[in-house]
Phi, psi and omega in degrees: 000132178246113174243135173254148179242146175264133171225159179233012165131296201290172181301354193257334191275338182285286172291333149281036123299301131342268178336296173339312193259354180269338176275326204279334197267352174252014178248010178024062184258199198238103194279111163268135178249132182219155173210150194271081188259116186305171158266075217296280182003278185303295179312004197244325185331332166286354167257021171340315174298303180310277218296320164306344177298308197263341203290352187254349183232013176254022187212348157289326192315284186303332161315336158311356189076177179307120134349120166311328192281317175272320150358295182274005207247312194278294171316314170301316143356281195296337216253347188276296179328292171326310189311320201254358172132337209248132180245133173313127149220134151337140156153156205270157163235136135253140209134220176244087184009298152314299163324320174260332158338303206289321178288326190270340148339294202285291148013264183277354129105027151310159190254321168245152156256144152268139123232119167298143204286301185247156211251213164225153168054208200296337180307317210309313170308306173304314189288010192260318177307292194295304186315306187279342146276331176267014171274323183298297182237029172254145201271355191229156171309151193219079132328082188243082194304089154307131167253161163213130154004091178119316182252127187292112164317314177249000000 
């Protein structure tokens, strides 16, 4: 079984992830942790005047490689995993969160998607957005750990 779990950094992403690995561990599957870095240039493009000011250093930027935040987001990820049995390889998208979810499903030929309902900051808006696209429009199951604030899943 090949599964991807999606995190986008936060604590809600942290427990499906969990969940993941507590439904996941007596099933030896083959675990992706994957996140999602926007493309701000693109997601942005209508503030095209704003966003060209920064565009020469959002592109030094991405030469720098994955983000530490996202780095460490994908290792805590893998360090969860790891708790239940399973081990985890890593990777990044840029774009728009649902969509390369969704390209990288298919893509990687996985049997399942994981993901939390809530994000954090504008994710905290989006992702519920993003959760219900890729539900929407994905050919294989879509796992969707609803969270609440506060509260321990296990």
């Amino acid at each position: 079984m090949k599964v991807l779990i999606c995190t986008d950094g936060s604590k809600f992403s942290e427990e499906a992830i969990e969940m993941g690995g507590y439904l996941l561990k007596c099933h030896n599957p083959k675990v992706t942790i994957l996140r999602v870095i926007p493309n701000i240039v693109e997601d942005y493009k209508e503030y095209n005047e704003y966003v060209e000011v920064f565009k020469e250093e959002i592109h030094k930027l991405r030469k720098l490689g994955v983000p530490r935040s996202v780095k460490k987001s994908l290792e805590r990820g893998k360090e969860i995993l790891r708790e239940y049995g399973i081990e985890a390889e890593e990777k990044t998208r840029v774009g728009k969160a649902a969509e390369e979810i969704l390209k990288e499903a298919e893509e990687g030929e996985y049997n399942l998607i994981i993901l939390a309902s809530y994000g954090r900051g504008l994710t905290k808006f989006m992702l519920g957005s993003v959760s219900r696209e890729v539900v929407h429009r994905a050919e294989i199951p879509v796992l969707v750990v609803k969270t609440k604030e506060g509260r321990s899943m296990m």
